[in-house]
ROSE-4610 file (N, C-alpha, C; in Angstrom, 1 decimal, always signed):
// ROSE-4610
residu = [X/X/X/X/X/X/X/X/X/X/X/X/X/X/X/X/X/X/X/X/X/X/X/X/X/X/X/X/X/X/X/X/X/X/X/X/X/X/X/X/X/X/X/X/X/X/X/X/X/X/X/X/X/X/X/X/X/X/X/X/X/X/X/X/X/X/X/X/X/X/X/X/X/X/X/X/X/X/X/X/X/X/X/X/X/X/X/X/X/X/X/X/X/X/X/X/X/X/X/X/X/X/X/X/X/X/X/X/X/X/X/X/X/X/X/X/X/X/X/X/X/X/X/X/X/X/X/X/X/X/X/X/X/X/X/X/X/X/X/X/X/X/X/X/X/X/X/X/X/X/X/X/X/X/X/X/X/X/X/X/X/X/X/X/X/X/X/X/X/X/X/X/X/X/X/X/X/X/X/X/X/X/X/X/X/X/X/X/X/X/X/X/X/X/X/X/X/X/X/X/X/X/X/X/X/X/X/X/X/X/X/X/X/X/X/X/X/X/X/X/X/X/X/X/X/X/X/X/X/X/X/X/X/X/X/X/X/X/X/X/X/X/X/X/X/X/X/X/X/X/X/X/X/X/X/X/X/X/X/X/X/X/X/X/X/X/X/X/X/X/X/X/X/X/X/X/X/X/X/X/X/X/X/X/X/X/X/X/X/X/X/X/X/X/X/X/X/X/X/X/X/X/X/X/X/X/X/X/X/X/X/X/X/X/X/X/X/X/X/X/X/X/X/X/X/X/X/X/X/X/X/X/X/X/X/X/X/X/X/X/X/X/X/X/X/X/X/X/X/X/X/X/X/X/X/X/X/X/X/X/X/X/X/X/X/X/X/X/X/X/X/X/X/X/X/X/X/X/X/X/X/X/X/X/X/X/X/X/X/X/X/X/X/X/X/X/X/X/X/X/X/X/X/X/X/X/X/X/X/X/X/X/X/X/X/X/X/X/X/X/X/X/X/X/X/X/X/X/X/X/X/X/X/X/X/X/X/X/X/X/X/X/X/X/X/X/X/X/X/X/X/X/X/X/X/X/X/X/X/X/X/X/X/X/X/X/X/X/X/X/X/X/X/X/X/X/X/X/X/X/X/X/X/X/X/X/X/X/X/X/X/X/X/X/X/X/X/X/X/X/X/X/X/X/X/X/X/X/X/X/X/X/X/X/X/X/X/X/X/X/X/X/X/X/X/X/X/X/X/X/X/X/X/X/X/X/X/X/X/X/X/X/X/X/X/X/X/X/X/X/X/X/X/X/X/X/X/X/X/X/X/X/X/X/X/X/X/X/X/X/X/X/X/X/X/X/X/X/X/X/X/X/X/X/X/X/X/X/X/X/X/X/X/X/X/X/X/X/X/X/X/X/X/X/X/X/X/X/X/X/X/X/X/X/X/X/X/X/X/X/X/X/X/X/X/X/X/X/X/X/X/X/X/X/X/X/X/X/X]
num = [1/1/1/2/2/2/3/3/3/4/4/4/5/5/5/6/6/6/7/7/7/8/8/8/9/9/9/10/10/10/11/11/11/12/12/12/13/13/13/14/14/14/15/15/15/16/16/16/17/17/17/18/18/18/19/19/19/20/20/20/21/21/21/22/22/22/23/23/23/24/24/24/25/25/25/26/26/26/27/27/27/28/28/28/29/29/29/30/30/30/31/31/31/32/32/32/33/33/33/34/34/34/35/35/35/36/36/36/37/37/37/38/38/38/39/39/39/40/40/40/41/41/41/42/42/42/43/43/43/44/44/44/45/45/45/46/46/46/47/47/47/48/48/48/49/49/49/50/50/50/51/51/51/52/52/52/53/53/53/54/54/54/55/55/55/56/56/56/57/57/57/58/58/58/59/59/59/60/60/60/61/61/61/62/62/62/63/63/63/64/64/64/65/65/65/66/66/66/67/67/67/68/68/68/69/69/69/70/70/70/71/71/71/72/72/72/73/73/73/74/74/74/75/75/75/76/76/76/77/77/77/78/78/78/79/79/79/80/80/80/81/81/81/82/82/82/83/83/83/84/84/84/85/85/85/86/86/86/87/87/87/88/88/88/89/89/89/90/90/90/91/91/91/92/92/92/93/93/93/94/94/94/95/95/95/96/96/96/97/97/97/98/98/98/99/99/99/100/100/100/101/101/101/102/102/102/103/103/103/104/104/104/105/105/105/106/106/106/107/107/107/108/108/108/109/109/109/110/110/110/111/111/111/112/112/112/113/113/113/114/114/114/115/115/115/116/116/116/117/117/117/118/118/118/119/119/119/120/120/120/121/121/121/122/122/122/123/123/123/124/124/124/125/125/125/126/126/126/127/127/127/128/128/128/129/129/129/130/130/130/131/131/131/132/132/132/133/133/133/134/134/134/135/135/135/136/136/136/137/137/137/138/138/138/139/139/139/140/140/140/141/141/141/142/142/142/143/143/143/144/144/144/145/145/145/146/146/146/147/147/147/148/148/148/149/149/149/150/150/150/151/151/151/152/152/152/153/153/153/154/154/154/155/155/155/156/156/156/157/157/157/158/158/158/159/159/159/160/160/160/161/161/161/162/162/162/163/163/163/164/164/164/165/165/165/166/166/166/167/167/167/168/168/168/169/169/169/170/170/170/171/171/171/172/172/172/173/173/173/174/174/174/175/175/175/176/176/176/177/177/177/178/178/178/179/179/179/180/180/180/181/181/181/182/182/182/183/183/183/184/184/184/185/185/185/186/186/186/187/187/187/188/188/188/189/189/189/190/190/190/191/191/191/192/192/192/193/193/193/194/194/194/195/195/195/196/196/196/197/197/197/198/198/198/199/199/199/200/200/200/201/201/201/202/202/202/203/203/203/204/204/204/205/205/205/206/206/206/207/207/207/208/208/208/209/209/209/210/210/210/211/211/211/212/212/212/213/213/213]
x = [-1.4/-2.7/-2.4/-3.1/-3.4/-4.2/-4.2/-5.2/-5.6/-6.6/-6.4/-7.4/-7.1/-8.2/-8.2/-9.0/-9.8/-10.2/-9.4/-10.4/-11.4/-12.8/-13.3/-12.7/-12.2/-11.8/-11.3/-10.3/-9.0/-9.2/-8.1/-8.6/-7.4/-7.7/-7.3/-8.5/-7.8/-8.6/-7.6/-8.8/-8.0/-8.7/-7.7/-8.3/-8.2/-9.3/-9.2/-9.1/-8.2/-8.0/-7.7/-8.9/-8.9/-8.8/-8.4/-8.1/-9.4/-10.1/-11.0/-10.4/-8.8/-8.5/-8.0/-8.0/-7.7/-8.4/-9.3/-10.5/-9.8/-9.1/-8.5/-6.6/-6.7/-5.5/-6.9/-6.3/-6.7/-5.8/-6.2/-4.9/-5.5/-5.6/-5.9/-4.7/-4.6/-3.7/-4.0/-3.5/-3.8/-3.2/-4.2/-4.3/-4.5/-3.7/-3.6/-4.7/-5.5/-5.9/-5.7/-5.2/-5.2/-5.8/-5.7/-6.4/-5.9/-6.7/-6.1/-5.2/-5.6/-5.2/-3.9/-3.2/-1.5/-1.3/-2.3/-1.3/-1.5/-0.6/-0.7/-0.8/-1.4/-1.9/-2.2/-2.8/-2.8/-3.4/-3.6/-3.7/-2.4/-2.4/-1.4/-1.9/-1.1/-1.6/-0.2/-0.9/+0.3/-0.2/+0.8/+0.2/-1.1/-1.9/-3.2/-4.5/-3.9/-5.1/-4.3/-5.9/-5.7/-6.7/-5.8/-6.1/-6.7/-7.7/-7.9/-8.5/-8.5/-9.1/-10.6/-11.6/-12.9/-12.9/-14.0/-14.2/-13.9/-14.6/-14.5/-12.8/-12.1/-10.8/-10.9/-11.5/-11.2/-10.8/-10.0/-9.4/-10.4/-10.5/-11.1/-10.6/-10.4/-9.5/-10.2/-9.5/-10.1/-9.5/-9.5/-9.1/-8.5/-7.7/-7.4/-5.8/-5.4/-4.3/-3.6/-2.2/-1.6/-1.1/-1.2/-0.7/-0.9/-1.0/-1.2/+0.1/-0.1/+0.9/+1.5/+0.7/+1.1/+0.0/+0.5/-0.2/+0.2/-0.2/+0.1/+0.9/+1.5/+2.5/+2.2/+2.6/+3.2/+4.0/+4.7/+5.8/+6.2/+6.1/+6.1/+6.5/+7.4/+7.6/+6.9/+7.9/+6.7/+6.7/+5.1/+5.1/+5.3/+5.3/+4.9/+5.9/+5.7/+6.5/+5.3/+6.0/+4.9/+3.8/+2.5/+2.2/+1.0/+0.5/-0.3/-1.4/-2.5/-3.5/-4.3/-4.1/-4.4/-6.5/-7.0/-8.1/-8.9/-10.0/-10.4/-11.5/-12.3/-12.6/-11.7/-12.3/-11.2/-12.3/-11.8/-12.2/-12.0/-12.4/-12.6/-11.4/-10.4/-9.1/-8.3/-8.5/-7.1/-7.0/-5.7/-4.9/-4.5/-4.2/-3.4/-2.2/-1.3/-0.5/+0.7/+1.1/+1.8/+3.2/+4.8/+6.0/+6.5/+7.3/+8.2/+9.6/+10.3/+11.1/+12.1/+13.6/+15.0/+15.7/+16.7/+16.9/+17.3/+17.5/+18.4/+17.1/+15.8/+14.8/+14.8/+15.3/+15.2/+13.6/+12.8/+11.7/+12.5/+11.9/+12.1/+10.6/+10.7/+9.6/+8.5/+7.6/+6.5/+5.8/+5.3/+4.3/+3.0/+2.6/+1.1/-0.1/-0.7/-2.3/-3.6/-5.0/-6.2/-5.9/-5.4/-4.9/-4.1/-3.5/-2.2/-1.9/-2.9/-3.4/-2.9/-2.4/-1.5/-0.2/+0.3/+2.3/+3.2/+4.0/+4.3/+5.6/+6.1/+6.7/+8.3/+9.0/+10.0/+10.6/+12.1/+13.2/+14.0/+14.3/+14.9/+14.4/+12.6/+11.8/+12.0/+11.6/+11.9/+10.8/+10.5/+9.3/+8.0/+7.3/+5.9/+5.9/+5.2/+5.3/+3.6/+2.9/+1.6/+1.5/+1.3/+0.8/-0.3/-1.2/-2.3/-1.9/-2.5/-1.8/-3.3/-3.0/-4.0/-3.8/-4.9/-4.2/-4.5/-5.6/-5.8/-5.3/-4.7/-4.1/-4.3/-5.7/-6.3/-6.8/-5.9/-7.1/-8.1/-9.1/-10.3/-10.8/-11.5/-11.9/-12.2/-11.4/-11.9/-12.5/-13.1/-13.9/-14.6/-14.0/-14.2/-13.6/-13.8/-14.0/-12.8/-11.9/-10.8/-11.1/-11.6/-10.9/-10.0/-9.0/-8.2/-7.3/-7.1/-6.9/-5.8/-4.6/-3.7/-3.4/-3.4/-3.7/-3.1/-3.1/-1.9/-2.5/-2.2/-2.7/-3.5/-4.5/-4.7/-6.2/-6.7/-8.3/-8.7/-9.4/-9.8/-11.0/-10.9/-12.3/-12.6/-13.5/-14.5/-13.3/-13.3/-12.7/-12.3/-11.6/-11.2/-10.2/-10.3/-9.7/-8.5/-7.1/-5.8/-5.3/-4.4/-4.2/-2.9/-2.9/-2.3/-3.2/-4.0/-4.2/-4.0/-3.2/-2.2/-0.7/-0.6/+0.7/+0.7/+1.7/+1.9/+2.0/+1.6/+1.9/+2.5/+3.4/+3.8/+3.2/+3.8/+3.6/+4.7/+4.3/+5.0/+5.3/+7.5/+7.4/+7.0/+6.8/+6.8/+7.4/+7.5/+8.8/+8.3/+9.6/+9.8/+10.7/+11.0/+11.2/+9.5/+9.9/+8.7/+8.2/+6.9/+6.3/+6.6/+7.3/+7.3/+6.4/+5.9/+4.7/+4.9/+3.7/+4.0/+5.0/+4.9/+5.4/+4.6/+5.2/+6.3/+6.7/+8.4/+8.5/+10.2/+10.8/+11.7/+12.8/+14.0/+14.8/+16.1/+16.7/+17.6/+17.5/+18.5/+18.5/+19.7/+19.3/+20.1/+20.3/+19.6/+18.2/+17.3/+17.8/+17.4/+17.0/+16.7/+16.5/+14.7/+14.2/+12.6/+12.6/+12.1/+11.4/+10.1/+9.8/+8.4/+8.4/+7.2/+6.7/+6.0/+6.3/+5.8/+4.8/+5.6/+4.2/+4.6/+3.5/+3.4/+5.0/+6.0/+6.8/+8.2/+7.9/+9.3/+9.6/+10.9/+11.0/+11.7/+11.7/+12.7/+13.0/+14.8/+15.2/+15.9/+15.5/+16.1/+16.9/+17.9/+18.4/+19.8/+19.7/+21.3/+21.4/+21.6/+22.5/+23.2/+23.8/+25.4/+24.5/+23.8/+22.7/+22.9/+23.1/+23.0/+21.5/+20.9/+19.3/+19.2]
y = [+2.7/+3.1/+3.2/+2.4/+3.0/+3.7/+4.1/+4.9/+4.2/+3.6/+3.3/+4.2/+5.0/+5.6/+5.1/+5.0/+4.4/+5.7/+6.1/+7.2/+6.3/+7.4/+6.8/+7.4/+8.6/+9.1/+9.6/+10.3/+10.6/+12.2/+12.9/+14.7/+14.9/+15.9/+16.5/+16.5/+16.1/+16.7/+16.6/+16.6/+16.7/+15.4/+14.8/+13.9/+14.7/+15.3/+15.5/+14.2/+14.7/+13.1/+14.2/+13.6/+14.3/+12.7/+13.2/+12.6/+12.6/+11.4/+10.9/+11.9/+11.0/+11.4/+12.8/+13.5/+14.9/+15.6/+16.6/+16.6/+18.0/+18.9/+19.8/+19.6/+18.1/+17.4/+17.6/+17.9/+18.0/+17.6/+17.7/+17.6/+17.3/+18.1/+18.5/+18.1/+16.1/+16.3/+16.2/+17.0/+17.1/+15.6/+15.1/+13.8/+13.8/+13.2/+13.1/+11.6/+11.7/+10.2/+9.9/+9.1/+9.2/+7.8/+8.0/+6.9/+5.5/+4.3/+3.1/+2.6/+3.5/+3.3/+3.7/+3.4/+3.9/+4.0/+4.1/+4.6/+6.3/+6.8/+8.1/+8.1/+8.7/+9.2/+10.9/+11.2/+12.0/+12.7/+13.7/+13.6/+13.4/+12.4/+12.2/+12.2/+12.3/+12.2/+11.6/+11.1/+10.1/+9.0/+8.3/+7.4/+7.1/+8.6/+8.1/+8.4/+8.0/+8.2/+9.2/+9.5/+11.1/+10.7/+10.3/+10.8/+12.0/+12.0/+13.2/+12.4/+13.3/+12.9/+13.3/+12.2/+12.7/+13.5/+14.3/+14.6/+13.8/+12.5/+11.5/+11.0/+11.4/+10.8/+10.3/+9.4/+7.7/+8.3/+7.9/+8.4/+8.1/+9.3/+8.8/+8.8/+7.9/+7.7/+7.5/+8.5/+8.9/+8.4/+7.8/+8.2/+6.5/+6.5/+5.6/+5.2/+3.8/+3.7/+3.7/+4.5/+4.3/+2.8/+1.6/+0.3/-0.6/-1.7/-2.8/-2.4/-2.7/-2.3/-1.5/-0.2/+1.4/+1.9/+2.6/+3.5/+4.6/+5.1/+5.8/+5.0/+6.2/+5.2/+7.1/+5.9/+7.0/+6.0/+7.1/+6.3/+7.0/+6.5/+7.0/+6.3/+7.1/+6.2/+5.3/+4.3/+3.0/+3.4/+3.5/+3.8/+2.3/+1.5/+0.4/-1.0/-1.7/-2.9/-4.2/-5.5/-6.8/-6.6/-7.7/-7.8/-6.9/-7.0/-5.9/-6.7/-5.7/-6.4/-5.3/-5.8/-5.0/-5.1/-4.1/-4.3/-3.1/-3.3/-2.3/-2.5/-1.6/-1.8/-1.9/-2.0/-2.2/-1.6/-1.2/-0.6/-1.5/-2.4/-3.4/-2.7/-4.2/-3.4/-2.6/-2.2/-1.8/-2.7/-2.7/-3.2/-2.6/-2.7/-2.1/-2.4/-2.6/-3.3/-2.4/-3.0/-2.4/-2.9/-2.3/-3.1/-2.0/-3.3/-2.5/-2.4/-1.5/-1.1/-0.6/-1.3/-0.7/+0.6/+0.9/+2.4/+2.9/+1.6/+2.4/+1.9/+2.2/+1.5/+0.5/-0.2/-2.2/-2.5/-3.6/-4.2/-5.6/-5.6/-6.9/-7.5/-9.0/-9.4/-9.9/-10.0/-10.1/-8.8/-8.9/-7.2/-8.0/-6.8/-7.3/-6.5/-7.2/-7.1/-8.0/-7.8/-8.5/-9.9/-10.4/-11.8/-12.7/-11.2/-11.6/-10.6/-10.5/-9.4/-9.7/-10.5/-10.4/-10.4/-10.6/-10.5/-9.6/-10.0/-9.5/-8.2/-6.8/-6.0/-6.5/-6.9/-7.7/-6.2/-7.0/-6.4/-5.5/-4.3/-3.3/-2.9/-2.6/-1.7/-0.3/+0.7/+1.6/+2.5/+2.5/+2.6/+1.7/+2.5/+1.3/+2.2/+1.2/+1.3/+1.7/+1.9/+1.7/+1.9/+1.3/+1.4/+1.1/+1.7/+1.4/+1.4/+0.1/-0.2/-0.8/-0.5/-1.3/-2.7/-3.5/-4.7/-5.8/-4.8/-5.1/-5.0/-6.1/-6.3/-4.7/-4.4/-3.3/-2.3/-1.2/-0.5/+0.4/-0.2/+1.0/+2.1/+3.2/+4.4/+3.9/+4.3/+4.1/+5.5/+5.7/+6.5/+6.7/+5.6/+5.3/+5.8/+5.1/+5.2/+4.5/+4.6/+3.4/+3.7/+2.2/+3.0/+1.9/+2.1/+1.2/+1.5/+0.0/+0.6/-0.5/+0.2/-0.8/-0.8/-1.3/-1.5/-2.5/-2.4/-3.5/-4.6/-5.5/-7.2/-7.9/-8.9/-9.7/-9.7/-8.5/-8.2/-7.0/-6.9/-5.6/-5.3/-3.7/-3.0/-2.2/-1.7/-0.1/+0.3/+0.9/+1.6/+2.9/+4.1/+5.0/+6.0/+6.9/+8.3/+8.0/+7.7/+8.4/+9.8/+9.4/+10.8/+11.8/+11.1/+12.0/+11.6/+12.7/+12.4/+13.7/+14.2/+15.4/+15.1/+13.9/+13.2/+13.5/+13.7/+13.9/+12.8/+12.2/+11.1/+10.9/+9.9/+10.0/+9.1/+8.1/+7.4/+6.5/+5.3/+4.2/+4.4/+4.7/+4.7/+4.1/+4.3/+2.9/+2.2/+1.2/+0.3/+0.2/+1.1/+1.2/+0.4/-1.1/-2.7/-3.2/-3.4/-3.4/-5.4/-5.4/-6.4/-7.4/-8.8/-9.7/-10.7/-10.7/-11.9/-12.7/-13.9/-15.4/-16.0/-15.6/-16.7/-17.7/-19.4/-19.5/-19.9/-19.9/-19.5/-20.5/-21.3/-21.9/-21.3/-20.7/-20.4/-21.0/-21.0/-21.9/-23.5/-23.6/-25.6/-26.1/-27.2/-28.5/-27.8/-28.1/-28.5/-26.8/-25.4/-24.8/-24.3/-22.9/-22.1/-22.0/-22.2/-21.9/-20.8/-19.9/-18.7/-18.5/-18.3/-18.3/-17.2/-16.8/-15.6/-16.5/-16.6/-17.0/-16.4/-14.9/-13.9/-12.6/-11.8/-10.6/-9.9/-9.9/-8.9/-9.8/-11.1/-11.2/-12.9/-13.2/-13.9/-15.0/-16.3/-17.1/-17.6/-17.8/-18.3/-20.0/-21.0/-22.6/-23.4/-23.8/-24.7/-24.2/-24.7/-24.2/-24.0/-23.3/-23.3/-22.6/-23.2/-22.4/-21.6/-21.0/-20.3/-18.8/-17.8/-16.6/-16.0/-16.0/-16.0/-14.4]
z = [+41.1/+40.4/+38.9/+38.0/+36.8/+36.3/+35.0/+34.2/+33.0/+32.3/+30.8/+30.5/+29.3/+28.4/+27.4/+26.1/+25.1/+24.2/+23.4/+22.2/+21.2/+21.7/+20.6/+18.8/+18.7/+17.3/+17.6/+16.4/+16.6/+17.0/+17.2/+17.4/+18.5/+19.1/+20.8/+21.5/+22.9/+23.8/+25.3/+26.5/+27.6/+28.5/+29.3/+30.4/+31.8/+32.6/+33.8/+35.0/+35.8/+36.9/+38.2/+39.0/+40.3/+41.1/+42.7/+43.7/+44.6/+44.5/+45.7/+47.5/+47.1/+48.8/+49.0/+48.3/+48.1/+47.5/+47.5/+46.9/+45.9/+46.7/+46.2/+44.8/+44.9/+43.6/+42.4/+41.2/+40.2/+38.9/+37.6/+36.8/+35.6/+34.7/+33.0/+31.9/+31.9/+31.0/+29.4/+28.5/+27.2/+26.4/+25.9/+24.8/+23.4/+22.8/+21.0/+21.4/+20.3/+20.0/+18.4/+18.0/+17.0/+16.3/+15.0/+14.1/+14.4/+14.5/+14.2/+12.9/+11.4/+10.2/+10.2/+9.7/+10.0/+8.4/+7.6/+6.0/+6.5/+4.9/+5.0/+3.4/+3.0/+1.4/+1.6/+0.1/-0.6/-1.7/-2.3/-3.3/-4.4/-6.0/-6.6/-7.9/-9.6/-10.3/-11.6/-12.2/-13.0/-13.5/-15.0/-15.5/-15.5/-15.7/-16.4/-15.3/-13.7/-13.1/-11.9/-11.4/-10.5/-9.0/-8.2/-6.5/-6.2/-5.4/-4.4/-3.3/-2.2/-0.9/-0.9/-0.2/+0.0/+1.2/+1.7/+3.2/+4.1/+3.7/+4.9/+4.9/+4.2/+4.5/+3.4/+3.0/+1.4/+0.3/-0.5/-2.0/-2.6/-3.8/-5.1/-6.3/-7.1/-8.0/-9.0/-10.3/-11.4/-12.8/-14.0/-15.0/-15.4/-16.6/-18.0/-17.2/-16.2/-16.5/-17.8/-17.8/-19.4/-20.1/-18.4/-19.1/-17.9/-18.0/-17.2/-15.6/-14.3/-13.6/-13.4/-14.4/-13.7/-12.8/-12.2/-11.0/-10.2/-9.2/-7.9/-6.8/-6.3/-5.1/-4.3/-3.0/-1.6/-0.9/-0.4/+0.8/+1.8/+2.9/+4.3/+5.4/+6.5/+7.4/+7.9/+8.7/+8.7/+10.4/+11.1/+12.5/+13.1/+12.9/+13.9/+13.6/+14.1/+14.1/+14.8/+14.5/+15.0/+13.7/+13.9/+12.6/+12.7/+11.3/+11.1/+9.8/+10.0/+9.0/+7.9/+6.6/+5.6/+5.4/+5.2/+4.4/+4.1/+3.2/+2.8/+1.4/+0.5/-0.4/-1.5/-2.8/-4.0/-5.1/-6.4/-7.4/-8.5/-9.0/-10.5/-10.9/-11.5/-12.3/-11.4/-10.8/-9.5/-8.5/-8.5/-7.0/-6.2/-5.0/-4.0/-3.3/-2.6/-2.3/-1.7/-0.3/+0.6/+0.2/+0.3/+0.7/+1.4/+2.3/+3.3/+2.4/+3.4/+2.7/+3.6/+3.1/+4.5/+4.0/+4.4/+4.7/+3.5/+2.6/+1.1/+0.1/+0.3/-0.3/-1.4/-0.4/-1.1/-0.2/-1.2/-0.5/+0.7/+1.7/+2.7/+2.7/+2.6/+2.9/+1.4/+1.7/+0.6/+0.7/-0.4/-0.4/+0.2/+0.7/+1.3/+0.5/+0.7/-0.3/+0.4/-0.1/-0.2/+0.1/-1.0/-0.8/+0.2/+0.9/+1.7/+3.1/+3.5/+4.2/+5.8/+6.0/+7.4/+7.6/+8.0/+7.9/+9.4/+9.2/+10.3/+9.8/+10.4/+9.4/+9.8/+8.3/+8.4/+9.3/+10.4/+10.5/+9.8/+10.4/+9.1/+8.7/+8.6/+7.9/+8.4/+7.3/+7.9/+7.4/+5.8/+5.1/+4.5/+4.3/+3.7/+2.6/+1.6/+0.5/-0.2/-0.4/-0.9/-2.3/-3.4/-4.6/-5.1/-6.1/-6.3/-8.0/-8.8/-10.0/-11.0/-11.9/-12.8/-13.2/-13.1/-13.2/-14.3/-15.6/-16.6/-17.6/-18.3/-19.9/-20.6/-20.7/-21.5/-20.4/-19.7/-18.6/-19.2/-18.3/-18.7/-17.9/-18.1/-17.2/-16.0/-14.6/-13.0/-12.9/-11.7/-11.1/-10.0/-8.3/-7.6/-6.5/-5.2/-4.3/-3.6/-2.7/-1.8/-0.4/+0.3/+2.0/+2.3/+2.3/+2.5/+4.0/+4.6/+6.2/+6.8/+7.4/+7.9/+9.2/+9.9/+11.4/+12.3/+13.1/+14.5/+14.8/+14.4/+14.6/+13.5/+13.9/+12.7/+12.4/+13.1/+12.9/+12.4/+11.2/+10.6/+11.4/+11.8/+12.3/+11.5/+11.8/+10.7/+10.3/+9.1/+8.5/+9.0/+9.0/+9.9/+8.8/+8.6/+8.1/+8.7/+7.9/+8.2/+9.1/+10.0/+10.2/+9.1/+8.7/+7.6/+6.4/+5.7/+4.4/+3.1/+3.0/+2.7/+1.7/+2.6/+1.9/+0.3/-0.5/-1.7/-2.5/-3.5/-3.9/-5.2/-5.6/-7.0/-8.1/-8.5/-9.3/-10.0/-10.4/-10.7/-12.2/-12.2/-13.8/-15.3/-16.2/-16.8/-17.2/-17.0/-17.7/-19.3/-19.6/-21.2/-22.2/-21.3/-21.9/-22.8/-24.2/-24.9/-24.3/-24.3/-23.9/-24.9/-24.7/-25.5/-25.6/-27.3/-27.4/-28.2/-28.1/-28.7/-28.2/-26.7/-26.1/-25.5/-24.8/-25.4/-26.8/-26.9/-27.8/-28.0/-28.9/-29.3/-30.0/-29.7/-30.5/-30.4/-31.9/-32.5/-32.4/-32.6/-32.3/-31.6/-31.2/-30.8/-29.2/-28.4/-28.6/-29.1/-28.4/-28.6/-27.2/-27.1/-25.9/-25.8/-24.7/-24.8/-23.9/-24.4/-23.4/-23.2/-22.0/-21.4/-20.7/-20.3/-19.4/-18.3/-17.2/-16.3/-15.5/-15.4/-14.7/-15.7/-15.6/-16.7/-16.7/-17.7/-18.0/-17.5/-17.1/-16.4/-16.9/-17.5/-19.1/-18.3/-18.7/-18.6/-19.6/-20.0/-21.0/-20.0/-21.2/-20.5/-21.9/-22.2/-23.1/-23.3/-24.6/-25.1/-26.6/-27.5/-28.7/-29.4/-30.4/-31.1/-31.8/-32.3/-33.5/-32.7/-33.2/-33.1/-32.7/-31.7/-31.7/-31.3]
């Protein structure tokens, strides 16, 4: 004989199971249900903007990132394994974005995001990563709303309150490597080295020369 139960929301409670053929068998067993969302957040404050939690569970997030790709972070064990599927609302100018992460917090895998919202959780995870980052050249005043929701397979349902939302959160340092511009850019001769920025902050140097550059 089985049993399946189905929580509609998360909480305590109890499942009573009596016996048809014994009228006098009874049995009150106590049940956790818990959330389908598996992040865990918080309130956090840093680089510029400030977390808090709504009643309903959703972050609201306040204030002036100090620079393009700073933000809020939490990190917490990772519950689950097999793939999983990201989604949620977003706030103009913020991103969000998940990485896994193995025991000595190295990323495995691709980070997952909006764009990239399925994946399966590499081997060796052990934490998840969540950041929420600005992703404007110039950031401007946020003041919004997040429900963001991570969940077991490859279909987003209703959105759903964390069972942890308490978690502490920190923040992404800044990288205090000054931003290089007027690229690209030619230096020395014969032929000479070209540097480019391919994606924000991260340089490539290609050629060769004797010139002290």
């Amino acid at each position: 004989m089985g049993i399946s139960v189905t929580g509609v929301k998360p909480g305590n409670t109890t499942v009573t199971i009596n016996s048809k053929t014994s009228p006098n068998i009874s049995k009150k067993v106590p049940v956790t249900v818990k959330s389908r969302n598996l992040l865990a957040y918080g309130p956090a404050e840093g680089n510029g903007l400030t977390a808090t939690v709504n009643t309903d569970g959703s972050l609201h997030v306040t204030g002036t990132a100090t620079g393009q790709w700073h933000g809020l972070s939490w990190t917490f064990p990772c519950p689950v394994q097999g793939t999983v599927k990201l989604s949620g609302t977003s706030i103009a100018g913020l991103s969000f974005n998940i990485k896994c992460l193995d025991a000595k917090g190295q990323q495995l895998g691709d980070q997952m995001n909006l764009g990239n919202s399925v994946m399966a959780i590499p081997a060796g995870t052990v934490s998840l990563f969540l950041n929420i980052i600005s992703t404007e050249a110039t950031p401007t005043a946020k003041d919004g709303d997040l429900r963001v929701q991570l969940e077991s397979g490859n279909t987003a349902h209703d959105w759903m309150r964390p069972d942890n939302t308490s978690l502490r959160g920190g923040y992404e340092l800044a990288n205090l490597y000054p931003r290089v511009t007027g690229l690209p850019k030619t230096l020395g001769t014969d032929p000479g080295v070209v540097v480019t920025e391919p994606s924000p902050g991260t340089y490539r140097f290609k050629g060769s020369t004797t010139q002290k550059v």
